[in-house]
TORPA-4810 file (N, C-alpha, C, O; in nm, 3 decimals):
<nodes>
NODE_1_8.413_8.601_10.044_8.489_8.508_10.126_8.638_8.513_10.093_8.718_8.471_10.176_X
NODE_2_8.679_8.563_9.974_8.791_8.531_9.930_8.895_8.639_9.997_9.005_8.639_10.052_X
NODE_3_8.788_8.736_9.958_8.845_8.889_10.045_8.871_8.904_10.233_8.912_8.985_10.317_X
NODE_4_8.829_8.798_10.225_8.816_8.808_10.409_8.971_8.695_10.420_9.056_8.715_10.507_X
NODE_5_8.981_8.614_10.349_9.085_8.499_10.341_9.220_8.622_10.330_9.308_8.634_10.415_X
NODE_6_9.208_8.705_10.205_9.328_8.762_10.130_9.345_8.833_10.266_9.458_8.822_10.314_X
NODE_7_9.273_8.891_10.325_9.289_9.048_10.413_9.391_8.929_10.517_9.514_8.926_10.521_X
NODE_8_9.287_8.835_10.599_9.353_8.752_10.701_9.545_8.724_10.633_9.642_8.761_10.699_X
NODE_9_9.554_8.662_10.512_9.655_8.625_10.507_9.752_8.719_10.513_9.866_8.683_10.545_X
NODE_10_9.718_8.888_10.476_9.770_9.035_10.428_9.846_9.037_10.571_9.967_9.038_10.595_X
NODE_11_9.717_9.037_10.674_9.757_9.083_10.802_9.855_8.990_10.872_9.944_9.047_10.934_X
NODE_12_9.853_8.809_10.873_9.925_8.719_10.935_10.094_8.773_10.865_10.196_8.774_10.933_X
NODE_13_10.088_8.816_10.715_10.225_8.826_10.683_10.293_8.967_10.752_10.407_8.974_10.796_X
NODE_14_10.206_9.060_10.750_10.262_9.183_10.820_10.281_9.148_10.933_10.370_9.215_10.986_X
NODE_15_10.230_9.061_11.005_10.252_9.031_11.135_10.393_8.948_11.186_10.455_8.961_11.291_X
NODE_16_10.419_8.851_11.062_10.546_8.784_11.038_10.648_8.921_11.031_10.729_8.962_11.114_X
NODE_17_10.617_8.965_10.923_10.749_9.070_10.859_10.768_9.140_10.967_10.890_9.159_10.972_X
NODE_18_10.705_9.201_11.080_10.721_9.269_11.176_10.815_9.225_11.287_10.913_9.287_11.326_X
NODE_19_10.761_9.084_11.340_10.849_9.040_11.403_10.976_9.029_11.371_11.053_9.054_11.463_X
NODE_20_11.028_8.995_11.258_11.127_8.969_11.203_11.199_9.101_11.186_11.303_9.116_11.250_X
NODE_21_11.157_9.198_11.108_11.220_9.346_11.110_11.249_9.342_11.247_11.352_9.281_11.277_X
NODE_22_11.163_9.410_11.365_11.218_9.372_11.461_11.334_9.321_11.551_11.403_9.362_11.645_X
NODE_23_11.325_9.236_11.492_11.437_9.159_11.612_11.577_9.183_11.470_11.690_9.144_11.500_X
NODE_24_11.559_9.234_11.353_11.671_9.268_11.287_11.697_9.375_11.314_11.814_9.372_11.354_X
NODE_25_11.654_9.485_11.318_11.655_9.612_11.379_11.710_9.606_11.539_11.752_9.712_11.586_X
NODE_26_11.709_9.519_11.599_11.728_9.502_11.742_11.918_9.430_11.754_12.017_9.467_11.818_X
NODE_27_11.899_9.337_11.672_12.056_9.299_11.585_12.104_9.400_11.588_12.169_9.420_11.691_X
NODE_28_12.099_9.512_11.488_12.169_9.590_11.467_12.177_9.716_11.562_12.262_9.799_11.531_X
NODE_29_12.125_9.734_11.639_12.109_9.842_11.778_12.220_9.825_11.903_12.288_9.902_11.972_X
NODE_30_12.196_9.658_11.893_12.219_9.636_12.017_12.428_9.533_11.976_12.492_9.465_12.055_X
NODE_31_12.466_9.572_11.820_12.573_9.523_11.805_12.666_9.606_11.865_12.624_9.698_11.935_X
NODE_32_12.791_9.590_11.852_12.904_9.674_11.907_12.947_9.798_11.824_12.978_9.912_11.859_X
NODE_33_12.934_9.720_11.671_12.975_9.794_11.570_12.882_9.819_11.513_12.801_9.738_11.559_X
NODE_34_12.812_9.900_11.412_12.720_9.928_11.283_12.789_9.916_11.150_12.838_10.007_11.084_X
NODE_35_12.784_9.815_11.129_12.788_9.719_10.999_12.651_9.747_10.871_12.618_9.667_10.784_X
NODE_36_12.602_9.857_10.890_12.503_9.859_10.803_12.510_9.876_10.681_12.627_9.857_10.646_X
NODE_37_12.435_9.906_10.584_12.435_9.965_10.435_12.334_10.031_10.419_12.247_9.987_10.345_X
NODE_38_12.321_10.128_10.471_12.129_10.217_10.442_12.148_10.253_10.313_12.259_10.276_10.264_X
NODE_39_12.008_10.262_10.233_12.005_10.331_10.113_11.853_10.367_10.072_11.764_10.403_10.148_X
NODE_40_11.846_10.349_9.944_11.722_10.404_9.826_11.729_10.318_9.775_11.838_10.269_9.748_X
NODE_41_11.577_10.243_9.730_11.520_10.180_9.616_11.398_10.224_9.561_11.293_10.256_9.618_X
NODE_42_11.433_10.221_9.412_11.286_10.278_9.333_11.200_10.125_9.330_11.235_10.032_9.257_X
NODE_43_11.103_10.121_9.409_11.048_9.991_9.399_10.935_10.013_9.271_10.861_10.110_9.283_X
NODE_44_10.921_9.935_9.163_10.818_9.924_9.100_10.690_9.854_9.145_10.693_9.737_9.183_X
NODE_45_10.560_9.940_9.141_10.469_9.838_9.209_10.369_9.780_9.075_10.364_9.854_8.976_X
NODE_46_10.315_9.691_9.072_10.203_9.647_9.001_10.049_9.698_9.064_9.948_9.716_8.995_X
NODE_47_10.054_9.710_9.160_9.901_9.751_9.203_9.870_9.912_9.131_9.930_10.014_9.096_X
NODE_48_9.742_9.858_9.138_9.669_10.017_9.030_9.569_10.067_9.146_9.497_10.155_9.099_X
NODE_49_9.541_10.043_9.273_9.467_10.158_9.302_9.528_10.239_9.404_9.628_10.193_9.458_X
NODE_50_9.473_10.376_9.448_9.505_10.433_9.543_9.486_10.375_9.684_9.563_10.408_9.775_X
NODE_51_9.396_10.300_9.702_9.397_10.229_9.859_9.501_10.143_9.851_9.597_10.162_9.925_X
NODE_52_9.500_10.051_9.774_9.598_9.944_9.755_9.763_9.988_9.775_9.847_9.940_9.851_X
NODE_53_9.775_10.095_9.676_9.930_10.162_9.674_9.951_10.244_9.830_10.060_10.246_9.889_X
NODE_54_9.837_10.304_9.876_9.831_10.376_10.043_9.901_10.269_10.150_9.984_10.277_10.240_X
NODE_55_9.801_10.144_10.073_9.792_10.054_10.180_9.964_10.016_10.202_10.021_10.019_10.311_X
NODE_56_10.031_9.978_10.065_10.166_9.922_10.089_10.232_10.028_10.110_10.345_10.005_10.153_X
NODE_57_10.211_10.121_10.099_10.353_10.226_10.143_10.331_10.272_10.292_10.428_10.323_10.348_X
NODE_58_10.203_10.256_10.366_10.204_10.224_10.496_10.263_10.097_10.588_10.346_10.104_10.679_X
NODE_59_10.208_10.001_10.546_10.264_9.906_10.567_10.431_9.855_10.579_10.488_9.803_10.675_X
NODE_60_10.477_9.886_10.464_10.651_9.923_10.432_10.710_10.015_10.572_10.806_9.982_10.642_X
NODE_61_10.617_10.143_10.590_10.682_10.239_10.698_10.654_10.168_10.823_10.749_10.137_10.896_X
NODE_62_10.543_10.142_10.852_10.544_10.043_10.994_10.601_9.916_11.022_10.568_9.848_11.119_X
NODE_63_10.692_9.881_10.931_10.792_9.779_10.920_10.906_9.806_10.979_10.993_9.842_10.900_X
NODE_64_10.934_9.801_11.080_11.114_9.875_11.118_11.210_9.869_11.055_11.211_9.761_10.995_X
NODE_65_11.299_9.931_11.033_11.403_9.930_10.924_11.398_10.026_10.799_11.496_10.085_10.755_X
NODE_66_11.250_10.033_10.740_11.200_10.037_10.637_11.118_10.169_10.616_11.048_10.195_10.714_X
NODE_67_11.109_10.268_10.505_11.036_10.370_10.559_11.031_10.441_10.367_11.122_10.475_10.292_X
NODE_68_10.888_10.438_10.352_10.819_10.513_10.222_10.863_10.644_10.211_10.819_10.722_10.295_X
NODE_69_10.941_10.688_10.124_10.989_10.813_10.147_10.854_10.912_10.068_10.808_11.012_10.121_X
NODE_70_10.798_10.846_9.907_10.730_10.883_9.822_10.700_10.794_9.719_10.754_10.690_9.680_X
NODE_71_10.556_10.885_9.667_10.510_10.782_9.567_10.516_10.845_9.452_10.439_10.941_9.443_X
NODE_72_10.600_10.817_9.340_10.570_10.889_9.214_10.403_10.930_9.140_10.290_10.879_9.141_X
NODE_73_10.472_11.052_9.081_10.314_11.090_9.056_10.273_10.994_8.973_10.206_10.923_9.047_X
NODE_74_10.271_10.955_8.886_10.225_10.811_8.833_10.199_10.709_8.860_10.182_10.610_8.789_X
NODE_75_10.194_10.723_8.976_10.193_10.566_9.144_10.246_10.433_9.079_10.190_10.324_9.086_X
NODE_76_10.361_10.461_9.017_10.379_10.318_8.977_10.521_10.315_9.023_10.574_10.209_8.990_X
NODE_77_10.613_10.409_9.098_10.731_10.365_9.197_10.685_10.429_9.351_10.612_10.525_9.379_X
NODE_78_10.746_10.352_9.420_10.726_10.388_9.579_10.909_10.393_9.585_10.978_10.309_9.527_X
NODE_79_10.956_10.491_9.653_11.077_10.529_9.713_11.117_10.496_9.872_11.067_10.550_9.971_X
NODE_80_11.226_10.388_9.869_11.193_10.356_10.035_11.335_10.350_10.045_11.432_10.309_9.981_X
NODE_81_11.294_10.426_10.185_11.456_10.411_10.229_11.471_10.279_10.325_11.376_10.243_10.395_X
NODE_82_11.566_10.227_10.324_11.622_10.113_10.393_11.717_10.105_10.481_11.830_10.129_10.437_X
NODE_83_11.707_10.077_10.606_11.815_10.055_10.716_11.935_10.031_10.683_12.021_10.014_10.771_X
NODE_84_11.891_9.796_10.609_12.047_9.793_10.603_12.004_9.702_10.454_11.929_9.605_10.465_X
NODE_85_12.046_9.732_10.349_12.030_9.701_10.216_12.190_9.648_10.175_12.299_9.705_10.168_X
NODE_86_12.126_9.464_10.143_12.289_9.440_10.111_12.250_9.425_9.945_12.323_9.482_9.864_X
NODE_87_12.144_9.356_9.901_12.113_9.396_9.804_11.990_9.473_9.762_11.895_9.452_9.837_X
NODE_88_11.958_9.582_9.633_11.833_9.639_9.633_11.710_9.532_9.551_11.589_9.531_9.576_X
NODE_89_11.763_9.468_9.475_11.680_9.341_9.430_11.616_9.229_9.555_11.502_9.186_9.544_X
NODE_90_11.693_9.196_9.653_11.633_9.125_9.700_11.525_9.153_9.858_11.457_9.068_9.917_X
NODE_91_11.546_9.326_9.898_11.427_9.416_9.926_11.321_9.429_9.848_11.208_9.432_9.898_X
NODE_92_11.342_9.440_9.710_11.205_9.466_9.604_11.172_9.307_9.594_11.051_9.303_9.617_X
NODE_93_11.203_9.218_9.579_11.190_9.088_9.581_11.087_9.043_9.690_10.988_8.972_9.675_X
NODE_94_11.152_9.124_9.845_11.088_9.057_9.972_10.959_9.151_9.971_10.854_9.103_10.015_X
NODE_95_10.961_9.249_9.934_10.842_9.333_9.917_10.688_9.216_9.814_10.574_9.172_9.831_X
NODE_96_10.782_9.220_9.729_10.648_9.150_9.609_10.583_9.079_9.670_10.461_9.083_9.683_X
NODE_97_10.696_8.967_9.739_10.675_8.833_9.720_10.559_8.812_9.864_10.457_8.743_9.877_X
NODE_98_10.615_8.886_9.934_10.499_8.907_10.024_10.385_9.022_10.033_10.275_8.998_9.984_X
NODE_99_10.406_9.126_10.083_10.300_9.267_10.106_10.232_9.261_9.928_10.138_9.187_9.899_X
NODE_100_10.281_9.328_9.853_10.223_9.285_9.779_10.177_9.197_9.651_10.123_9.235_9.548_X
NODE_101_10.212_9.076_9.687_10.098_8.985_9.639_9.984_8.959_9.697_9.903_8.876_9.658_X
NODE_102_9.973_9.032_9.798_9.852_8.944_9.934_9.760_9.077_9.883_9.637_9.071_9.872_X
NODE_103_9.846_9.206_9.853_9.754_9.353_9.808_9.697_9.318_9.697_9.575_9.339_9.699_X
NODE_104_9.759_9.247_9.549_9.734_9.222_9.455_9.595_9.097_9.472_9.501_9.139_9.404_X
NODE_105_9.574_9.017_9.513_9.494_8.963_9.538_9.332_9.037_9.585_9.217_9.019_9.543_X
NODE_106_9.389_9.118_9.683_9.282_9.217_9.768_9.212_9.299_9.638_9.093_9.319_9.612_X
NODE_107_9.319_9.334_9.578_9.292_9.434_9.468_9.161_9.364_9.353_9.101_9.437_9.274_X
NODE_108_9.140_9.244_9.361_9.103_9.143_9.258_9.023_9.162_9.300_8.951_9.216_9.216_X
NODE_109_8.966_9.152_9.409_8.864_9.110_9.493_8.764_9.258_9.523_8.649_9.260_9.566_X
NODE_110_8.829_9.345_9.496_8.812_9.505_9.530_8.720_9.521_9.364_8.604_9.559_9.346_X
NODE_111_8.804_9.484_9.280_8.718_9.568_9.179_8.614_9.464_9.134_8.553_9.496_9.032_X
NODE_112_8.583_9.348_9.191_8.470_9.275_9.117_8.303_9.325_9.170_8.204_9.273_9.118_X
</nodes>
């Protein structure tokens, strides 16, 4: 039951973050000027499995803006490039705090 809760909440937040990328990505398309900052962040992840780590670096790329470049062979950084990055802390921040903690949970629920 818990796993059916985590997945629901996984999917309602991707569903948030989407919209929102979105219409930020749409901001910035449809401005006069491009005011952006694209870049690279080595995101550190906490999740330990291969579905789990698949799962967020998919997720990240079907996010607009946002796009998994690679996963270190040690799967413990994901490389993402970013549209418009004003800071790289508070991308790795919006990452945790949502996609995966909802993975980290799943993950709990995965190995019992």
């Amino acid at each position: 039951m818990k796993s059916a809760w985590s997945l629901l909440c996984l999917l309602a937040t991707f569903i948030r973050e989407l919209l929102v990328s979105n219409l930020g990505v749409a901001r910035i398309v449809l401005s006069p000027r491009l005011h952006i900052r694209p870049g690279l962040i080595a995101y550190r992840t906490e999740l330990k499995t291969d579905l789990a780590i698949t799962t967020l670096a998919n997720i990240i790329t079907l996010t607009p803006g946002t796009l998994t470049l690679e996963v270190s062979e040690d799967r413990t950084v994901l490389f993402i490039h970013a549209l418009d990055i004003e800071e790289p802390g508070v991308v790795a921040d919006s990452i945790r705090n949502s996609f995966e903690k909802r993975l980290l949970e799943l993950e709990e629920c995965w190995s019992r």
